[in-house]
C-alpha positions as CSV (number, residue, x, y, z in Angstrom):
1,X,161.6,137.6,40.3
2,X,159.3,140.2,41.6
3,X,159.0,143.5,39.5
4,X,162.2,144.4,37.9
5,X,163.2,147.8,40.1
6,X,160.2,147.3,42.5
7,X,163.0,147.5,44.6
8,X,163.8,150.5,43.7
9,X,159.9,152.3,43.7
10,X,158.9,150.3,47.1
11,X,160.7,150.8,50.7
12,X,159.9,147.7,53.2
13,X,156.7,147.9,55.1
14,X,155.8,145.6,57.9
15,X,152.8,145.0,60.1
16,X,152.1,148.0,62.4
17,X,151.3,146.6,66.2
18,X,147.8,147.3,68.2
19,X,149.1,149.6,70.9
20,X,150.9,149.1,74.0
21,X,148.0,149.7,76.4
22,X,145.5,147.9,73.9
23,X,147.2,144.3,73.7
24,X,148.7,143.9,77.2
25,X,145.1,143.4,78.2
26,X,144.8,140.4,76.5
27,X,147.1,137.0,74.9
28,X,145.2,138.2,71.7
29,X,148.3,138.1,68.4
30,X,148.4,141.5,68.1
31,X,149.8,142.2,64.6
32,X,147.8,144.2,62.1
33,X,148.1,142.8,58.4
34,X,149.0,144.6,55.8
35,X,146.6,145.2,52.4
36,X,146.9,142.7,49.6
37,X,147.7,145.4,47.2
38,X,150.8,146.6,50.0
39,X,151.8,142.8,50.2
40,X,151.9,142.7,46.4
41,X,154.3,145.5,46.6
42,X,156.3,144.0,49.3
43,X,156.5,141.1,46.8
44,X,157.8,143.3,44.3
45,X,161.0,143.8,46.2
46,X,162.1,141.0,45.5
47,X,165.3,141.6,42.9
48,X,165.9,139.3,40.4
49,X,169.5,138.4,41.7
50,X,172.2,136.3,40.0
51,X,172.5,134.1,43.1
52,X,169.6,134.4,45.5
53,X,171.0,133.5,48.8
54,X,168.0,133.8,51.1
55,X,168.3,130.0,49.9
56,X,171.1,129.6,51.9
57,X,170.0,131.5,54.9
58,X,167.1,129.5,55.1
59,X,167.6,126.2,56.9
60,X,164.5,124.4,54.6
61,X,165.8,126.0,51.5
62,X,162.3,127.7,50.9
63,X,161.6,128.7,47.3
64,X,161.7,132.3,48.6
65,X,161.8,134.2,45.3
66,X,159.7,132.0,43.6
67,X,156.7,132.3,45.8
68,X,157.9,136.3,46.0
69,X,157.0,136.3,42.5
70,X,153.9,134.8,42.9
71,X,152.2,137.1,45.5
72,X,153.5,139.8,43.1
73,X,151.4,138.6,40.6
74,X,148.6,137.8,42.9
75,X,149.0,134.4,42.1
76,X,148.4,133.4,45.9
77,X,147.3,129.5,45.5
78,X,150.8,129.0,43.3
79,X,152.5,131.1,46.3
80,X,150.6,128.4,48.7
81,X,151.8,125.7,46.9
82,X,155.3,126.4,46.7
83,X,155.6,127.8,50.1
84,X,154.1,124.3,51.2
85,X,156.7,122.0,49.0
86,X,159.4,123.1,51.4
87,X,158.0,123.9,54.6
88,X,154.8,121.6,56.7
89,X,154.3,124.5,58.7
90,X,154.9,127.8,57.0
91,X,152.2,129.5,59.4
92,X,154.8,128.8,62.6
93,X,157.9,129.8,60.8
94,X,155.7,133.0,59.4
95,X,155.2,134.1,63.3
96,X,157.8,133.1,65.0
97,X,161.2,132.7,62.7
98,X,163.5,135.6,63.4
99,X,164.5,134.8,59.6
100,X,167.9,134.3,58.5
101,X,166.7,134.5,55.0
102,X,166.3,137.9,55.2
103,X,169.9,138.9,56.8
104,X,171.3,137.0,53.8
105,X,168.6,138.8,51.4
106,X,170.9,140.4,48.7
107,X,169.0,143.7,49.0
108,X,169.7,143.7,52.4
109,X,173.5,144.7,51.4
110,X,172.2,148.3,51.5
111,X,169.1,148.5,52.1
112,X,166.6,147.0,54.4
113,X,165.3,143.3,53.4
114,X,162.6,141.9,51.6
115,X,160.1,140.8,54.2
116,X,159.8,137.4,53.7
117,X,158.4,136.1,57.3
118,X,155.7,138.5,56.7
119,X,155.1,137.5,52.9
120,X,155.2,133.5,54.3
121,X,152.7,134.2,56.8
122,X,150.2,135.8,55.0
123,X,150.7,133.1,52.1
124,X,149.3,130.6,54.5
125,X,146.9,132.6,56.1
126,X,145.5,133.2,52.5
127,X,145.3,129.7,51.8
128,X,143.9,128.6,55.3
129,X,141.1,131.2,54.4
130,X,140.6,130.1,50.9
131,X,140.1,126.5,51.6
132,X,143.6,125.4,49.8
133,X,145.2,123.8,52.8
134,X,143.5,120.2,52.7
135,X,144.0,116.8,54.2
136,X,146.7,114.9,51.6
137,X,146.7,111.2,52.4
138,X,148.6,108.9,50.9
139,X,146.9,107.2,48.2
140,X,148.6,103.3,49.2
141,X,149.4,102.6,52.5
142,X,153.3,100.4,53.3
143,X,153.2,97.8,56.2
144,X,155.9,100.1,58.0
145,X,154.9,101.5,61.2
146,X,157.1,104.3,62.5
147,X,157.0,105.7,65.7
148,X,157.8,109.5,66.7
149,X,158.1,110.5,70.2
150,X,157.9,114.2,70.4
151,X,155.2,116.3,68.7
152,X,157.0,119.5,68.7
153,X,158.2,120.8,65.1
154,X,160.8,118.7,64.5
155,X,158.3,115.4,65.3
156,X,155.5,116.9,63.5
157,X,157.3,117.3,60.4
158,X,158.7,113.9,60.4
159,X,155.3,112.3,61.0
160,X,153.8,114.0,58.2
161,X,156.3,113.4,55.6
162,X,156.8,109.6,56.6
163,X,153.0,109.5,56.8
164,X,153.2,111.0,52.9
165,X,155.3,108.3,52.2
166,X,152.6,105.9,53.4
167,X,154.2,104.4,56.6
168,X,151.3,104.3,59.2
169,X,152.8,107.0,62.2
170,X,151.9,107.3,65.5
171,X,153.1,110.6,67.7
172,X,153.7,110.1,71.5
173,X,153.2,112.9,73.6
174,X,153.8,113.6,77.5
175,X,151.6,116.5,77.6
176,X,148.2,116.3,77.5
177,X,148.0,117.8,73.7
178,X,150.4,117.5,70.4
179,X,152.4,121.0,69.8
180,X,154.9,120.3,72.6
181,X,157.6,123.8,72.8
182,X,155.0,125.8,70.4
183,X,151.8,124.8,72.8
184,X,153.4,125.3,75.8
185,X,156.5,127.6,75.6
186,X,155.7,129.8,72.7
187,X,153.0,133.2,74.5
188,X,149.6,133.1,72.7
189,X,150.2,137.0,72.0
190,X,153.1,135.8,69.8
191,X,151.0,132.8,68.4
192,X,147.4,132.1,69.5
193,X,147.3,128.0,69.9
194,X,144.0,127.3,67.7
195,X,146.6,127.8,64.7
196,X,148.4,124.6,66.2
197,X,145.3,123.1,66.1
198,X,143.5,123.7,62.9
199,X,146.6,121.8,61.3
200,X,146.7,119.0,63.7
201,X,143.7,118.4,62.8
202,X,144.6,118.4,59.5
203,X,147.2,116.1,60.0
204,X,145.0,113.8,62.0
205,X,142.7,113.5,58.6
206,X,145.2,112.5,56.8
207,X,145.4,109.2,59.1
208,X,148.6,110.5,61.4
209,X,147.8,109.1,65.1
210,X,148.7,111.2,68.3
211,X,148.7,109.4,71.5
212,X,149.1,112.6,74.3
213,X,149.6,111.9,78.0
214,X,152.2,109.3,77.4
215,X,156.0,109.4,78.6
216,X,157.6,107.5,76.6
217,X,160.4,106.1,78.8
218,X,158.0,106.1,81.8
219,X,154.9,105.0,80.8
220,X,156.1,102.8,78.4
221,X,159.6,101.9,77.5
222,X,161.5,102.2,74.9
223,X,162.1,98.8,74.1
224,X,158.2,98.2,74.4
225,X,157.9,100.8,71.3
226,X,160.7,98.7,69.6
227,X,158.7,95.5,69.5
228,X,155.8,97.0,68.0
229,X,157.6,99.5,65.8
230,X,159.8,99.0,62.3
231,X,161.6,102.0,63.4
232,X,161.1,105.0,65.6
233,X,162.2,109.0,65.2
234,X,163.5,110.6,68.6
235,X,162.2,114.5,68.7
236,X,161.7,115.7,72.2
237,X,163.3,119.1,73.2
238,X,166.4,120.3,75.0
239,X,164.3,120.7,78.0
240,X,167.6,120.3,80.7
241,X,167.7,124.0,81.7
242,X,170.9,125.9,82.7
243,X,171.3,127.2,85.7
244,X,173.1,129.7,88.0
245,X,176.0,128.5,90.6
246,X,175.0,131.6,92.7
247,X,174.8,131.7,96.2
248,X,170.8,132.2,96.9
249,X,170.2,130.1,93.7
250,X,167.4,128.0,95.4
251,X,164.9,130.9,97.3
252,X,161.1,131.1,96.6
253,X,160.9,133.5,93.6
254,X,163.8,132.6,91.5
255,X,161.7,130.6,88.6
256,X,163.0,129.2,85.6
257,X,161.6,130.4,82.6
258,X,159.8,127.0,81.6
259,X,157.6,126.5,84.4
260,X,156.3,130.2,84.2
261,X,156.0,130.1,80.8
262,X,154.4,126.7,80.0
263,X,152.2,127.2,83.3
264,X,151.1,130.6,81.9
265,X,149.9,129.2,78.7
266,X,148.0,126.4,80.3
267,X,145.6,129.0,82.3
268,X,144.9,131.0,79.3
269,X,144.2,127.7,77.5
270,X,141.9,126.4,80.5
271,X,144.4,123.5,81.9
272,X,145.4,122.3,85.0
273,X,148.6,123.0,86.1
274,X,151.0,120.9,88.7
275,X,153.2,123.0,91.5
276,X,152.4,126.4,92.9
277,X,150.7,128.9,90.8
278,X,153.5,131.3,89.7
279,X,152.3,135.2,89.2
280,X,154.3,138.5,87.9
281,X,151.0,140.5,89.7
282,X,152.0,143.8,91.4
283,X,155.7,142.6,91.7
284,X,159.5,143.7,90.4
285,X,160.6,141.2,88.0
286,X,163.8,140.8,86.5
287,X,164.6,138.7,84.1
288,X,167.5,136.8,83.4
289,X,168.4,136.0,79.8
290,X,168.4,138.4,77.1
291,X,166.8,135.8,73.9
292,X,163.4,135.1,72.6
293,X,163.0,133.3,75.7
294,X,164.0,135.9,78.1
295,X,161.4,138.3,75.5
296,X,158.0,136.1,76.5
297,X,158.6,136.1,80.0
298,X,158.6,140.1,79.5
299,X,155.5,140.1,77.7
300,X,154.1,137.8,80.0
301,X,155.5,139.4,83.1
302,X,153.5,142.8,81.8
303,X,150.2,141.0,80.7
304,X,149.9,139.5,84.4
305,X,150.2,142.8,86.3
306,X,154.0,143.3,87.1
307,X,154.7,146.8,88.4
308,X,157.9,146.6,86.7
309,X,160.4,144.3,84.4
310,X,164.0,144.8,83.8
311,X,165.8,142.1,81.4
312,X,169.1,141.5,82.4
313,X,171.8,140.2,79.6
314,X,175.4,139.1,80.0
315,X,176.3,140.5,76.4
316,X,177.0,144.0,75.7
317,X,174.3,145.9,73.8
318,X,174.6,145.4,70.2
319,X,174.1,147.9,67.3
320,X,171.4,148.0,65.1
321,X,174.1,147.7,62.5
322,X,175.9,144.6,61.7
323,X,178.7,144.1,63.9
324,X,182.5,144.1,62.2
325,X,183.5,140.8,61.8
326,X,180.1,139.4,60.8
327,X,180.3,140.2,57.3
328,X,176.6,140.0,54.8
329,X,175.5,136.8,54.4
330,X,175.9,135.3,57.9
331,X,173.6,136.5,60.7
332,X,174.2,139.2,62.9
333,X,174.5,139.3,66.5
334,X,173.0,142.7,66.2
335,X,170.9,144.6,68.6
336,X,167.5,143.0,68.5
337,X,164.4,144.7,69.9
338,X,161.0,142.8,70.4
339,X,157.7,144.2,70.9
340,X,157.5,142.9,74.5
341,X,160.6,144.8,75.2
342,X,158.7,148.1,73.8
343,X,156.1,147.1,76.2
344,X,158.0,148.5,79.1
345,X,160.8,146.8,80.1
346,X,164.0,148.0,81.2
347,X,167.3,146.1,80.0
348,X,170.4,146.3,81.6
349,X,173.6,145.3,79.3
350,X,176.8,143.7,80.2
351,X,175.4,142.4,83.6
352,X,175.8,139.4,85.4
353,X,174.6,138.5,88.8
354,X,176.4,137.6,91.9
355,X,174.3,136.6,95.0
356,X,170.0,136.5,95.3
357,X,169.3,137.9,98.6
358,X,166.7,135.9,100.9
359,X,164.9,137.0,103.7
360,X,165.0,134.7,107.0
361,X,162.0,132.2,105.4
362,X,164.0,131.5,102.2
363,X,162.2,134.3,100.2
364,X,163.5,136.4,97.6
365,X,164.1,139.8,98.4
366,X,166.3,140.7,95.8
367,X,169.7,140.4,93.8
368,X,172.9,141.9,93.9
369,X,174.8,142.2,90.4
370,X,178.2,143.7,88.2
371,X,179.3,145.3,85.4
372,X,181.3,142.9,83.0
373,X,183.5,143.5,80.1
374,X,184.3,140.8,77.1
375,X,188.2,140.9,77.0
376,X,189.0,139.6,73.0
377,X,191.8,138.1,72.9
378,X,193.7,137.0,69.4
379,X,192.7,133.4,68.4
380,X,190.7,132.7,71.7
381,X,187.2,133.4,72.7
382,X,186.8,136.7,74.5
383,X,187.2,136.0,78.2
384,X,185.1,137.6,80.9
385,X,185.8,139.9,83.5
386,X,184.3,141.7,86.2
387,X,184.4,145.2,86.6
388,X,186.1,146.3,89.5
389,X,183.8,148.3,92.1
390,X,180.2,148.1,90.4
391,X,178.3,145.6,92.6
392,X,174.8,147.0,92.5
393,X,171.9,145.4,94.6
394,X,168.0,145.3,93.3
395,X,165.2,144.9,94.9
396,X,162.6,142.4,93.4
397,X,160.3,139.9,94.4
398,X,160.6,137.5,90.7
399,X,163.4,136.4,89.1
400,X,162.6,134.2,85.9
401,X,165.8,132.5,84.6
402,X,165.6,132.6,80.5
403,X,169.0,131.4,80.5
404,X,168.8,128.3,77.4
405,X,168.8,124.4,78.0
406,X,172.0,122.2,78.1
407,X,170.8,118.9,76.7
408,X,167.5,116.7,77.2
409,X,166.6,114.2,78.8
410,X,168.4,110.8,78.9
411,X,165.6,108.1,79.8
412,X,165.1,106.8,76.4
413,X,168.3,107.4,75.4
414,X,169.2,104.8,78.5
415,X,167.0,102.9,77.6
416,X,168.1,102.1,74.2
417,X,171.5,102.5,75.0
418,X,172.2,105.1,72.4
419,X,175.6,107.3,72.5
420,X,175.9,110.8,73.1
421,X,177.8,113.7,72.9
422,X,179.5,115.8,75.2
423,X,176.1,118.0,75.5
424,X,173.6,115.4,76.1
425,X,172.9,115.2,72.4
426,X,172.1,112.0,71.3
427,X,175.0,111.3,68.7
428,X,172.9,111.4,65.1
429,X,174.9,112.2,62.1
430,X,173.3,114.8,60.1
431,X,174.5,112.7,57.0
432,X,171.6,110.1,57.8
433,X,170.5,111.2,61.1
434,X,170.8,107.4,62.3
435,X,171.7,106.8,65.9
436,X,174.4,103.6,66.8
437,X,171.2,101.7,67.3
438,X,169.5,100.2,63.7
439,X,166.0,101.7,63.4
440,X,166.2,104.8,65.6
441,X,166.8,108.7,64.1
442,X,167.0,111.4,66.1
443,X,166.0,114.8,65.0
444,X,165.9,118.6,66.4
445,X,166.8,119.5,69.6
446,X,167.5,116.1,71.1
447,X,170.0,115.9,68.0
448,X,171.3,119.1,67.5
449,X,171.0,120.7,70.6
450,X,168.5,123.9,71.3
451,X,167.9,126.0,67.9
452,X,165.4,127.4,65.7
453,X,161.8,126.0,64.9
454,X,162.6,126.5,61.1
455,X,165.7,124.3,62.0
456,X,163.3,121.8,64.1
457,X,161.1,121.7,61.0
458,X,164.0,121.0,58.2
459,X,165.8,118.4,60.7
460,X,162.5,116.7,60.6
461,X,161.9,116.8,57.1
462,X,165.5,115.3,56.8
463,X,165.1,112.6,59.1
464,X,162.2,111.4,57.4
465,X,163.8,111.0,54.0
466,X,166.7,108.1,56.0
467,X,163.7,106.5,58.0
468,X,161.9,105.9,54.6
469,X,164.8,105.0,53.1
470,X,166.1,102.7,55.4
471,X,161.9,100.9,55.4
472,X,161.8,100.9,51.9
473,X,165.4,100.8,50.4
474,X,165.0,104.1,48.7
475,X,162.8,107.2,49.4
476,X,161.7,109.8,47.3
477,X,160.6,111.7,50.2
478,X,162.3,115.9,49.6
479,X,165.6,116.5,51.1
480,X,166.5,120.3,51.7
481,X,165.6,122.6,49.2
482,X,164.1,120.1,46.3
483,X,160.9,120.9,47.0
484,X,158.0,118.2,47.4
485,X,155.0,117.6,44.7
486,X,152.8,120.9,44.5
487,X,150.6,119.6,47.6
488,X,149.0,121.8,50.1
């Protein structure tokens, strides 16, 4: 795969970033791509191992060497074609994937990766410019109608691979448009939202319905959708967030991260917005939460005007190495730095916060925190512990909780009388993704809990093969890694 020692003649490029005082003007994607003949090269990388296992690091088993191969070659349609037999949406994954594929890439043993995220992206770009990505309906239609509450990544991939199968679908929405956490939680400078659209779109063409403004549970019950359905696919998010049991929890300027976020999007996108309007303009922000989340409140922070951000994570800071003890191929819990956090934040390691500080109206005047060491302890997990004498007190006027989710919501779940488990996950076996109630699947984050979009993606791709199944009695719909017919 690739050229023989290309990996050897060619070190890994990425895409270079506009500069710092150029893109915090705007919510403009700020990456700049590289040249066809550099992406060939990047391509080239890509060794021709005995066992490639990128395929395992990669939750939809992508073709990764195979479509390597192909840019290599300049074979780019082929490239779009097999990216596309795996993946429904390689131009999310390509943007916003912190790819595992590439910290199980065999080159990355001792040297750095091949850059696949960047190869997948600019596969699908290619093809979106070309004209290749087209509507694909099925040629004969089933009398099975499915429906998919949800229309993030794990319910858009399940429509459209049910809808390939020819069941008619129909995607329920609360919000007011399809695209759910990559509308509305995902920052436009890490994905502008017209690339959620052109494939909607898309998948609209190819007869998929979306029905947006509906709560399913609220505005309609479950057991309505039951009558009127042959079987229907639960995908909504974790969207229970977790907290802090802090004195001072409750004061005006502690936010949690998804109602600045998903309110921030909505005014660059022209919405309305419920609640009051939430702004980082000319104050101290900390944030709370040292993951991808805790990263876009950063960049947002910055982009609105904040006259300083400081990230706060419970963790100690991580090398740029891999850790001992998480050996090549799993992933690393290595030091990770974004290019919001190169946009001027300040992060603080090995923190936790004690107390917000109020003034006598309720608002936040700032935080008092301490040091905290991870005591490992043989056979357990490693048990916190404060560090005696470090109580610290900051002075801000925002505090945006990025902090993770700890289940979803339960109303359908209630309403259908489905089980769960102990973390608000409706109970699904991955085996068939079936729930204890005949007819309904649950997928994603409302199955596993919250993860990856490329995990979203592939639990939706699997669910769909079991719903077909159980319609039709069999289902030749892809499971993980087999790869669909060459359709783009």
């Amino acid at each position: 795969m690739g050229k023989i020692t290309g990996f050897l003649e060619f070190d890994r490029k990425d895409e270079a970033y506009a500069p710092v005082k150029e893109r915090i003007k705007n919510y403009k994607e700020f990456t700049k791509p590289l040249k066809e003949s550099e992406l060939k090269n990047q391509g080239a990388r890509c060794m021709d191992c005995g066992i490639p296992f990128c395929h395992s690091g990669c939750p939809l088993g992508n073709l990764i060497p195979d479509f390597n191969d192909a840019v290599y070659k300049g074979k780019w349609e082929k490239a779009a074609e097999i990216l596309h037999s795996t993946n429904n949406f390689p131009e999310f994954t390509g943007r916003l994937c912190p790819a595992p594929c590439e910290e199980a890439c065999v080159l990355g043993i001792n040297e750095p990766p091949v850059s696949i995220e960047n190869i997948e992206k600019n596969i699908v770009e290619t093809a979106f410019k070309n004209g290749w990505v087209k509507p694909e309906p099925p040629m004969n239609r089933t009398d099975k109608k499915v429906a998919v509450i949800g229309s993030g990544p794990a319910g858009l991939a399940a429509a459209q691979q049910l809808n390939r199968a020819g069941h008619t679908v129909t995607v329920f929405e609360r919000d007011e448009k399809p695209g759910g956490l990559l509308r509305y939680g995902i920052p436009d400078f890490k994905m502008e939202k017209n690339v959620i659209d052109r494939r909607l779109e898309i998948m609209e063409q190819e007869g998929i319905e979306f029905k947006t403004g509906i709560h399913v549970g609220v505005d309609v019950t479950a057991k309505e959708l039951q009558n009127e359905f042959d079987s229907i696919v639960l995908c909504g998010g974790a969207t229970v967030r977790r907290s802090l049991p802090v004195q001072g929890i409750d004061a005006k300027g502690v936010v949690q991260a998804m109602d600045f976020l998903p309110q921030n999007n909505r005014k660059v996108d022209g919405l309305p917005f419920k609640g009051e309007d939430i702004s980082a303009k000319g104050k101290k922000v900390i944030v709370i939460g040292g993951g991808d989340t805790g990263s876009d409140c950063i960049g947002t922070s910055i982009r609105q005007g904040a006259t300083s951000v400081t990230n706060f994570e419970i963790m100690p800071k991580g090398t740029p190495e891999r850790p001992e003890g998480q050996p090549w191929p799993f992933w690393p819990m290595r030091l990770r730095t974004s290019s919001s956090h190169k946009e001027g934040a300040e992060r603080v390691f090995s923190i936790s916060t004690k107390r917000f500080n109020t003034d006598k109206d309720g608002n936040l005047t700032g935080l008092v925190t301490v040091e905290v060491e991870w005591i490992k302890q043989p056979g357990q997990r490693p048990m916190l512990k404060e560090v005696e004498g470090t109580e610290k007190e900051w002075e801000c006027d925002l505090v945006l909780l990025a902090l993770g989710f700890t289940g979803s919501e339960t109303t359908v779940a209630d309403q259908l009388n489905l089980e769960m488990d102990s973390r608000t996950n409706i109970r699904a076996s991955v085996a068939d993704y079936k729930t204890n109630v005949p007819g309904v699947f649950a997928a994603g984050d409302q199955r596993r809990g919250q993860s990856l979009i490329v995990w979203a993606i592939s639990e939706g791709r699997q669910a769909a093969h079991y719903v077909d199944k159980y319609l039709m009695g069999e289902s030749y719909l892809p499971l993980k890694g087999e790869g669909d017919l060459p359709r783009i």
